[in-house]
N, C-alpha and C positions, 0 to 999 in steps of 0.2 A: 594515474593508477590504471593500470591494466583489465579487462574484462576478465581474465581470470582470477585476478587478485581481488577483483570487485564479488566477482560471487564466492569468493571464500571469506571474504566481510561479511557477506550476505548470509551463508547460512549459519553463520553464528552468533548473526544478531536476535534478539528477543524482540517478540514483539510486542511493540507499545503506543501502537493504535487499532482500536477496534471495530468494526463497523458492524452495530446491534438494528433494533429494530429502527431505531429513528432513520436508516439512513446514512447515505453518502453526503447527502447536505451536512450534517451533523457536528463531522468530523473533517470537515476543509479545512478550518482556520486550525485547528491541531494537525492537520500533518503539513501544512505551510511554516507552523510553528517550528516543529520538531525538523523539519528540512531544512532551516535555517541556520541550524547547530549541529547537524549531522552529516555527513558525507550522501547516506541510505538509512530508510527509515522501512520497518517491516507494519506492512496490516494484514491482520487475520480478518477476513468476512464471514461474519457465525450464519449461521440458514438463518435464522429472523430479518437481516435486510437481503438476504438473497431470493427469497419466494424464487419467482420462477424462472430469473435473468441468473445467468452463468458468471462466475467469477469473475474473467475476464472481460467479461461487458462492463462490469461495475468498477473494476478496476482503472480500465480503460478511461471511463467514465469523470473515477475521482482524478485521475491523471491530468486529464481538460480542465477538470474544475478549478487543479491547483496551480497549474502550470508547471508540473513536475513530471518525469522520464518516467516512464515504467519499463524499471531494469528486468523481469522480472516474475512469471506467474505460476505455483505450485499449489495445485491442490487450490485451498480454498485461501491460500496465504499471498501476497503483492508484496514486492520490495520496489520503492521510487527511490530517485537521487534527483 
């Protein structure tokens, strides 16, 4: 699949991992999960685990932790594959 046809997946995926106060720990073994059945998987990061570190830090972040691409970074929202 094509980079352009990946981010036309992408923006009209829903997203169904969220990253709240607990943390990017939290939510590892759920977007390992959901990557395993899905092509791209979207996470919205709400300000409760962001304090002071930028989206893309954390994003980045869960990225390494999962061993998954970060296709990916809008605003406060991450798309992996």
């Amino acid at each position: 699949m094509s980079n352009e046809e990946l981010r036309r997946q992408a923006h009209e995926l829903d997203v169904t991992v969220w990253v709240g106060k607990g943390g990017i720990d939290a939510v590892v073994d759920e977007l390992k999960d959901q990557l395993q059945g899905n092509d791209l998987v979207k996470v919205k990061f709400l300000r409760a685990a962001r304090g002071g570190t930028s989206t893309e830090e954390l994003a980045e972040e869960l990225a390494d932790l999962t061993n998954a691409d970060l296709f990916d970074v809008r605003g406060n929202t991450a798309v992996y594959r």
